[in-house]
Backbone bond lengths (Angstrom), bond angles and torsions (degrees), N, CA, C in turn:
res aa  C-N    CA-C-N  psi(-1)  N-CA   C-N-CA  omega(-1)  CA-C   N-CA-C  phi
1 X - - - 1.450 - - 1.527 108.38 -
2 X 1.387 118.26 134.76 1.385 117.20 -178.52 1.739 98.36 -84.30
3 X 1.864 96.70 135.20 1.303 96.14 -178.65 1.911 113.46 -114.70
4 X 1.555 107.20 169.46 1.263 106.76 -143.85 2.071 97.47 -56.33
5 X 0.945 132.79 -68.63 1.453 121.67 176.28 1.719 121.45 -23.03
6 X 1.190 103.23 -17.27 1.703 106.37 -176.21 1.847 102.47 -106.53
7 X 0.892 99.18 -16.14 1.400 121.29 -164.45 1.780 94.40 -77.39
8 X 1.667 100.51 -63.07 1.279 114.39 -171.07 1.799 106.82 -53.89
9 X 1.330 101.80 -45.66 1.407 107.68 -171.80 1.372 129.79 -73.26
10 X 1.712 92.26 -15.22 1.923 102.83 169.64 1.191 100.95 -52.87
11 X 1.411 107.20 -61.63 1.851 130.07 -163.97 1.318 101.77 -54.94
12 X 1.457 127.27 -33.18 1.364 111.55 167.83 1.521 140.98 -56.18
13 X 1.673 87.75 -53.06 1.648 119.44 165.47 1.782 107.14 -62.38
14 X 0.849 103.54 -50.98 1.654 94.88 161.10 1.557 130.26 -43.54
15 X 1.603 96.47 -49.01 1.781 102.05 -178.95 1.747 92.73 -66.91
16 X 1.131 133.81 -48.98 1.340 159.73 -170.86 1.337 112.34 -20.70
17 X 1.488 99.22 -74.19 1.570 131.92 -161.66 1.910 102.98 -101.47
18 X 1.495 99.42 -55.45 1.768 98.53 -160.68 1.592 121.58 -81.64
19 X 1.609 108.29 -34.39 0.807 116.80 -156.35 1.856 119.99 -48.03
20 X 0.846 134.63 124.01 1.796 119.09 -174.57 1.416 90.64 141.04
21 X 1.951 109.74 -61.00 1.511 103.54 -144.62 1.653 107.73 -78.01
22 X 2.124 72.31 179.33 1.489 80.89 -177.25 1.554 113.71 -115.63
23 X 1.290 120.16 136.30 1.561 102.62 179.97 1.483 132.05 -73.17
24 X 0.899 127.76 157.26 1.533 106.28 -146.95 1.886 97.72 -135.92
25 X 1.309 94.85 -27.26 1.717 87.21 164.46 2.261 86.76 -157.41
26 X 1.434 98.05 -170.25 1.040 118.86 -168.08 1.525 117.72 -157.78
27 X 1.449 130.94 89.12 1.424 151.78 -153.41 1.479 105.28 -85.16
28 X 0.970 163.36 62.01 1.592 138.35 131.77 1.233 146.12 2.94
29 X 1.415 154.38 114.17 1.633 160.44 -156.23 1.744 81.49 -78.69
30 X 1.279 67.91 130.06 1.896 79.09 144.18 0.873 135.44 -96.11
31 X 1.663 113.75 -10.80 1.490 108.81 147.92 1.444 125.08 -115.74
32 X 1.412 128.45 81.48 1.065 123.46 170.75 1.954 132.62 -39.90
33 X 1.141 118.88 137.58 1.575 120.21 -176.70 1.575 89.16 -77.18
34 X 1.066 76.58 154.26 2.078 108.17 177.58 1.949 97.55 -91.54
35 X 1.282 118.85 7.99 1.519 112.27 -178.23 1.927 83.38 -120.69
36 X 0.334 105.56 19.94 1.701 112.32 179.64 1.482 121.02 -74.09
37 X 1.507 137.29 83.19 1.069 128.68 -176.01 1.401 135.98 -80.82
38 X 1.837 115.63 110.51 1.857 92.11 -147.21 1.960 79.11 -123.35
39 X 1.532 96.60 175.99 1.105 122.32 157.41 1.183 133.37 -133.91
40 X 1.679 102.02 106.16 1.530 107.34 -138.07 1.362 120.63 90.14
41 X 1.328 113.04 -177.44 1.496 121.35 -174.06 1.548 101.96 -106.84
42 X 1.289 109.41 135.34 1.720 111.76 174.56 1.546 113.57 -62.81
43 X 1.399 126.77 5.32 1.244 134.30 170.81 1.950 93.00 -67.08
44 X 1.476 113.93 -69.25 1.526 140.06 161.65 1.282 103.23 -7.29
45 X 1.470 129.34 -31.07 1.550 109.23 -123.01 2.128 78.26 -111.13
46 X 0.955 113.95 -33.29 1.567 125.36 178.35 1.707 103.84 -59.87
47 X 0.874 123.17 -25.00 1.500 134.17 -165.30 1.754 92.08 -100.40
48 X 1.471 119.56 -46.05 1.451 111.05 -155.66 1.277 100.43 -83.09
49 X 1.505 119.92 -23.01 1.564 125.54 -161.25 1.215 116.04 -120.24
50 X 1.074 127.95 -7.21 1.473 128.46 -175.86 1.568 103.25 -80.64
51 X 1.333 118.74 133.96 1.809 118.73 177.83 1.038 101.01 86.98
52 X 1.523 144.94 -10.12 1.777 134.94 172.93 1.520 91.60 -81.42
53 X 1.418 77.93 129.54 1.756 108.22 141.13 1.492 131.35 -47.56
54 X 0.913 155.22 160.98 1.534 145.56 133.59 1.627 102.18 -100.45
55 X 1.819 87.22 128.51 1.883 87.42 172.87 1.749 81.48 -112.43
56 X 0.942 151.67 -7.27 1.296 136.07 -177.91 1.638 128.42 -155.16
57 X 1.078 121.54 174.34 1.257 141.47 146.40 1.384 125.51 -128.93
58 X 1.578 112.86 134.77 1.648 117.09 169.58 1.465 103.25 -131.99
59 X 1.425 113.15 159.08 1.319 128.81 171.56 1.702 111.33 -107.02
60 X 1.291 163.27 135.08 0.608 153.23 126.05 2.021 140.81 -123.13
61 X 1.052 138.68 124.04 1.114 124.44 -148.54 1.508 131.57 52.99
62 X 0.945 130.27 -107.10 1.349 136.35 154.44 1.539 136.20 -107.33
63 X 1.390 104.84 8.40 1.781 127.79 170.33 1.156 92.53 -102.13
64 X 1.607 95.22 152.11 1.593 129.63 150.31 1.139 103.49 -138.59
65 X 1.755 102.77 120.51 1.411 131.14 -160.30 2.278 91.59 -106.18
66 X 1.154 85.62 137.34 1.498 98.00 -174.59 1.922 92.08 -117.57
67 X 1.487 132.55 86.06 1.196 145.13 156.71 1.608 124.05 -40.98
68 X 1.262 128.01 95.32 1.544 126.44 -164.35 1.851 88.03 -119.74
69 X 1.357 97.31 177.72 1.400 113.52 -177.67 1.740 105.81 -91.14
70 X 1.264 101.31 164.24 1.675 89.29 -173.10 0.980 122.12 113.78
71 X 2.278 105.95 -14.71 1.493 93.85 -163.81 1.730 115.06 80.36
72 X 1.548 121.03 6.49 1.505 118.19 -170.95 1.536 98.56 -117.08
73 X 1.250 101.18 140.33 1.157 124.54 166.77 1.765 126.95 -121.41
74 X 1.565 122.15 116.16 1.486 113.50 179.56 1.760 95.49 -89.97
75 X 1.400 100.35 115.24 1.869 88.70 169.76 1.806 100.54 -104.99
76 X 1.457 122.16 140.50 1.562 122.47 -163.91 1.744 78.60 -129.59
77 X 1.590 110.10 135.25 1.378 122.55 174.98 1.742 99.18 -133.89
78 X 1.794 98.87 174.48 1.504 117.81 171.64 1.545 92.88 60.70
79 X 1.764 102.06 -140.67 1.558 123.88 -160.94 1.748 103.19 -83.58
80 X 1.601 107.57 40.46 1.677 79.19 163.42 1.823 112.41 -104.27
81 X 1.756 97.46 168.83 1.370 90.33 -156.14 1.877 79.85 -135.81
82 X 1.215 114.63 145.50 1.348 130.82 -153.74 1.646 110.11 -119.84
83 X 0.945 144.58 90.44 1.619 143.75 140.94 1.567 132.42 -41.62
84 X 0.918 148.86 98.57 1.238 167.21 152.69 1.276 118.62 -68.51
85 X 1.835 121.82 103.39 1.635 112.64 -170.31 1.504 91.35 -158.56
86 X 1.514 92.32 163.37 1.561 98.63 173.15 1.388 104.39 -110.85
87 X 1.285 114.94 -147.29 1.382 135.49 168.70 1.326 125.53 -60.07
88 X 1.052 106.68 -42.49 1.552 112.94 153.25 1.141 145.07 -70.40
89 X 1.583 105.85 -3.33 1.152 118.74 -171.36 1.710 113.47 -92.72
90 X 1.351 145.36 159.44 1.000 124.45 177.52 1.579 103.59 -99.71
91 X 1.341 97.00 147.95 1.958 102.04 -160.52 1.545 112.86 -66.80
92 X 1.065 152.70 123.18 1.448 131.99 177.51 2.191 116.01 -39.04
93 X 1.657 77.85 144.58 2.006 84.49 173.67 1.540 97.12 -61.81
94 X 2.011 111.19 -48.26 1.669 87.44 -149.02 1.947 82.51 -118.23
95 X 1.253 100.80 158.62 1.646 115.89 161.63 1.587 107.63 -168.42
96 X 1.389 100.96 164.39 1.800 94.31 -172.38 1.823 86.74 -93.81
97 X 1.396 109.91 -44.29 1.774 120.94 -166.95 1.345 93.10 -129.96
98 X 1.649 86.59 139.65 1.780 101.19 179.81 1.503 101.86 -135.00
99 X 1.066 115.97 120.60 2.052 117.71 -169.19 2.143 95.77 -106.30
100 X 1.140 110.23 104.02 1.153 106.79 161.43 1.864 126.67 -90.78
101 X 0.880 107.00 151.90 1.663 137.42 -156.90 1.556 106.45 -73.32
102 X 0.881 146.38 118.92 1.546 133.97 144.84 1.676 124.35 -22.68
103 X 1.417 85.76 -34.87 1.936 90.31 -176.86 1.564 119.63 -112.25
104 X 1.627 102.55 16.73 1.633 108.81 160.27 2.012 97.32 99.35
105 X 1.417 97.14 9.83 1.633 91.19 165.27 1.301 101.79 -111.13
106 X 1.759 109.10 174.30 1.190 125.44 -157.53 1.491 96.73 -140.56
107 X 1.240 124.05 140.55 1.619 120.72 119.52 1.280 124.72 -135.12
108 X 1.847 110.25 147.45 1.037 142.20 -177.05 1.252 127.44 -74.22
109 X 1.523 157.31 96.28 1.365 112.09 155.68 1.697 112.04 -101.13
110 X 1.850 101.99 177.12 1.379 104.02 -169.13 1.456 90.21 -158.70
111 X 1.317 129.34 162.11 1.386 128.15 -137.41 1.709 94.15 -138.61
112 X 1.422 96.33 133.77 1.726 103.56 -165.45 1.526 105.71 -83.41
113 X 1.394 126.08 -38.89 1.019 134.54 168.99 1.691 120.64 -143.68
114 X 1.543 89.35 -32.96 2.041 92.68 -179.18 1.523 93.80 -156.68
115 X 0.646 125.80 164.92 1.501 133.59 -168.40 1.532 112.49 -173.46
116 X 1.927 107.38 166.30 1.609 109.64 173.13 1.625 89.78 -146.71
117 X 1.715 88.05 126.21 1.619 89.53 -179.46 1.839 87.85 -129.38
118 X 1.542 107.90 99.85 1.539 114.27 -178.52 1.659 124.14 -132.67
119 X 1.207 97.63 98.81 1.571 112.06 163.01 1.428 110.67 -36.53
120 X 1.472 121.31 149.60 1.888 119.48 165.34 1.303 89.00 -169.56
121 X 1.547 97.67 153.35 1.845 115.44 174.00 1.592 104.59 -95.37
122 X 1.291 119.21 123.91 1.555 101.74 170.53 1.765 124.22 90.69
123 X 0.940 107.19 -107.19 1.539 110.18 168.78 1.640 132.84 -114.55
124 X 0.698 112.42 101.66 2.094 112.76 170.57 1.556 102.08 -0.28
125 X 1.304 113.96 124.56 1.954 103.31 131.78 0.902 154.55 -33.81
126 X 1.693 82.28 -55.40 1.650 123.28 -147.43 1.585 108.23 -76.38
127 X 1.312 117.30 67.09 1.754 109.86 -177.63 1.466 102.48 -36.63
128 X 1.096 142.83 97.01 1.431 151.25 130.17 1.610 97.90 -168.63
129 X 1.488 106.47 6.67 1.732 94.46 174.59 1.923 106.17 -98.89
């Protein structure tokens, strides 16, 4: 489970690194884990995210909320684990979601054991978000 000090510091590295871009495509596993917590179908997730902006990052509790325009929010909980690379970087073998960059960066996440990688318009569901 990501805890609140790691949490806080995604959201930092988020304001850090992402904030500005634009996503420019949106990759899917072909094999998704069965511990995989989605909202919606990751088919969804190319449609919800592709063309957002990021105006932010926050950490709070055990989310890290990724703030896009649109009204969209990616909130990622539990065991996910996040890559940050450019062009130079070599791309990860495994990820469940891969958000590429307008300017040839990437990030990845990929799930340590169970994870929640969930898009929403507006407000959370999820009473513990």
């Amino acid at each position: 489970m990501l805890e609140l000090p790691e949490t806080i510091n995604l959201g930092k590295q988020i304001n850090d690194n992402l904030k500005g871009k634009t996503i420019s495509n949106v990759f899917i596993t072909e094999n998704p884990s069965k511990m995989l917590f989605l909202n919606g179908t990751l088919d969804d997730y190319k449609n919800l995210l592709t063309g957002r902006k990021i105006i932010s990052g926050k950490g709070a509790g055990m989310f890290v909320d990724i703030i896009m325009d649109g009204d969209m929010t990616l909130t990622l909980c539990d065991g996910i684990i996040m890559k940050y690379g450019d062009s130079s970087s070599k791309l990860p073998d495994k990820y469940q979601v891969m958000l590429t960059f307008e300017d040839n960066t990437f990030l990845s996440f990929n799930i340590a054991m169970y994870g929640g990688i969930q898009p929403f318009r507006g407000t959370s569901d999820n009473p513990y978000h």
